[in-house]
N, C-alpha and C positions, 0 to 999 in steps of 0.2 A: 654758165648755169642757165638752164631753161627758165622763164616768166611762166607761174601759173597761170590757168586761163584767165582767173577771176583780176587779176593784177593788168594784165594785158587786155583785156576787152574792150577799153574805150579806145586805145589806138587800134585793135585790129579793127576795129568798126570805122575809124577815121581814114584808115585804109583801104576798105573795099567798098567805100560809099565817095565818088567824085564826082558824080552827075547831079545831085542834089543840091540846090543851094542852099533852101534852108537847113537840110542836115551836116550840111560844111559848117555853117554858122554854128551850129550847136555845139560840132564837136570840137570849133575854137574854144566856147567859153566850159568844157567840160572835161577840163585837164587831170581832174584829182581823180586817181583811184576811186572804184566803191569802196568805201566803208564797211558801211551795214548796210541791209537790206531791212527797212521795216513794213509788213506786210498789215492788213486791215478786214480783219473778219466782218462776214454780215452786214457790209455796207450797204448793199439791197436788200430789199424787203422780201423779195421774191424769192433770192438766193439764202437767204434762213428758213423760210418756210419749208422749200422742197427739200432740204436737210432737214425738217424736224427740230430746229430750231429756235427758240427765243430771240423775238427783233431786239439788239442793247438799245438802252438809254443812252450809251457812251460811246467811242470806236472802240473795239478788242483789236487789240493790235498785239502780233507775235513778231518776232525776228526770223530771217536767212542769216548765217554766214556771207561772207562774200564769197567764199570756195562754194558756194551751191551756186554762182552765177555763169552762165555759157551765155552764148549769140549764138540767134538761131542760126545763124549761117554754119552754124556746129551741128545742126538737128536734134531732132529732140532723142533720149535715150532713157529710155524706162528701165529701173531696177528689174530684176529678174524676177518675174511674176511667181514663178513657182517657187520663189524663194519666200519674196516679198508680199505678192498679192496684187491686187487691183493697182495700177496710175490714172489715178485722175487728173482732167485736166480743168484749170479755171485762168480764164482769162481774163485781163486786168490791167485798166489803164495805169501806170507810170511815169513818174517826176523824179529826176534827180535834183538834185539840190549845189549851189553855184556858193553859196554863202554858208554861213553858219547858223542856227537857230537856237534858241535859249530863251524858255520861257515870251514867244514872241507875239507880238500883236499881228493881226490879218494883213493892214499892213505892211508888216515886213515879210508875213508869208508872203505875200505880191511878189515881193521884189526876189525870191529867194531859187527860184526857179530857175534852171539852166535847162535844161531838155525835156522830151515830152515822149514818150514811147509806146508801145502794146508791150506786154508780157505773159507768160504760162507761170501759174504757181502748182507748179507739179504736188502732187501729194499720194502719198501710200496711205490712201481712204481705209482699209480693211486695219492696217496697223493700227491708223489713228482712232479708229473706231476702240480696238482693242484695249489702245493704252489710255484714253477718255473713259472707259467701262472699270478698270482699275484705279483712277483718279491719280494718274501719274502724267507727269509734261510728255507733251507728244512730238518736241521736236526729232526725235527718228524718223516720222513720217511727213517731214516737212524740209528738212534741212540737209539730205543727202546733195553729192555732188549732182548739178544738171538740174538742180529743183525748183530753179529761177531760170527760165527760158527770157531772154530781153534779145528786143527786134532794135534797130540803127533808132539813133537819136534824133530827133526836128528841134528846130526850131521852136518855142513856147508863144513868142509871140503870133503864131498861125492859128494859136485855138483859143484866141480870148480868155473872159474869167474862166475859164473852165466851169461853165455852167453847164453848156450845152453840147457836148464832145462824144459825137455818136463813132463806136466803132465793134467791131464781129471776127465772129471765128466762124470758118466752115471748115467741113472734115469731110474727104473725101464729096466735095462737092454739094454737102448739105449744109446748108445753115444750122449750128448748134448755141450759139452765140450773139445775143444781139442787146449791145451795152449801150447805157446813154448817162451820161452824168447828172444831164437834171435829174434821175432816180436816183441818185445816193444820198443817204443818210444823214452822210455829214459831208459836205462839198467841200473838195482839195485844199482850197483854202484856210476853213476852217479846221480840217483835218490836221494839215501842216503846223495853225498853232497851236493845235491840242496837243499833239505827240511831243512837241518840244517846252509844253508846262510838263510833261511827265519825266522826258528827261531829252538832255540836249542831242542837234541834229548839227552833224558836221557837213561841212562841202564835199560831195561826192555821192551822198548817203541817197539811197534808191527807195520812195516810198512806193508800194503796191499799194491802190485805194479801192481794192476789194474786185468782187466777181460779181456778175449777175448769174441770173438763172440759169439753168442748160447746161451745170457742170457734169460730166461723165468720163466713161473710161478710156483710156487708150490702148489701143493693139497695134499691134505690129506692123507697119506698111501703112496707116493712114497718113494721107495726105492733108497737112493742117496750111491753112490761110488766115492768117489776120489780117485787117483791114482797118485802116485809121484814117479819113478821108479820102483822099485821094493815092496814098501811100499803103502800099502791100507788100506784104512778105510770108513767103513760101518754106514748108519745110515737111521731112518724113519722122515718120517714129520710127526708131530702130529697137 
């Protein structure tokens, strides 16, 4: 019986990443399955404006499945436009998690961290738009297969608190994308023990800690790059 993608991902990334050290290191201590995916709206200031948007007092935080989760080394692949409509793309720093969380202090969000990554939180914008306008949950436009794009795992100890964690998307050679974590909201850490007073974070579980500004659409044949300091990865939209 074949491994779905979403079950298989940390070792096929353990597998086509051997020239890394620190990404060897990470993918030692990031054995468990994803879990969950929990994703983190408007954690820029920027990025709820140009939506039209209310900045929360709080994190809004929604779910992926783990069957929405690929490695870019899969490429990206957009639902069928004229079925579906627009793909947006928003890119977004990512932590998975090494331990368990419950109700946890700052603390132990520290210590909770096993890897550190870039991600695409793909979205069917024109659905979600649709099913926000009806006051219905809009996970259709959030949680199909491919909706969670995750790039090879580092190392956590390479990016400190996570205060200062500058990284970017270009599309076809343009800067679209240009994130820095001093602008969030609510900083990783704090993030980590919020989510887990609301409810508990297992070993495995992949937080998205939101997008900056510059989210837009995808088409067919763009060339996307993300950038996390010194570490790049490459992919097309199909």
């Amino acid at each position: 019986m074949s491994q779905s993608p979403h079950m298989s991902l940390v070792n096929a990334i353990a597998a086509s990443v051997n020239d890394d050290d620190s990404a060897e290191n990470a993918n030692q201590s990031l054995r468990a399955p994803i879990g969950k995916v929990v994703c983190v709206g408007r954690n820029y200031a920027a990025h709820a404006h140009e939506l039209g948007n209310e900045v929360p007092a709080a994190p809004m935080l929604f779910m992926k499945p783990a069957s929405a989760v690929v490695s870019i080394r899969q490429g990206v692949i957009r639902p069928n436009p004229e079925v579906f409509g627009d793909t947006h793309y928003e890119a977004e720093l990512c932590v998975q998690l090494s331990a368990d969380l419950s109700a946890a202090t700052i603390e132990q969000a520290q210590q909770s961290i096993g890897g550190v990554t870039l991600g695409l939180d793909l979205t069917l914008r024109d659905l979600q738009t649709e099913l926000k306008e009806k006051g219905h949950p809009w996970e259709r436009a959030k949680c199909f297969d491919g909706a969670c794009v995750l790039a090879d795992w580092l190392d956590p100890q390479a990016f400190g608190d996570f205060t200062e964690v500058h990284y970017q998307l270009t599309i076809n050679d343009t800067l679209k994308q240009d994130g820095d974590s001093a602008l969030m909201l609510f900083p990783v850490y704090e993030l980590l023990a919020n989510i887990s007073h609301a409810f508990s974070l297992q070993a495995g579980d992949v937080i998205m800690t939101g997008t900056p500004s510059g989210v837009g659409i995808l088409h067919a044949g763009d060339k996307l790059m993300l950038k996390l300091g010194a570490h790049e990865w490459q992919a097309q939209v199909q």
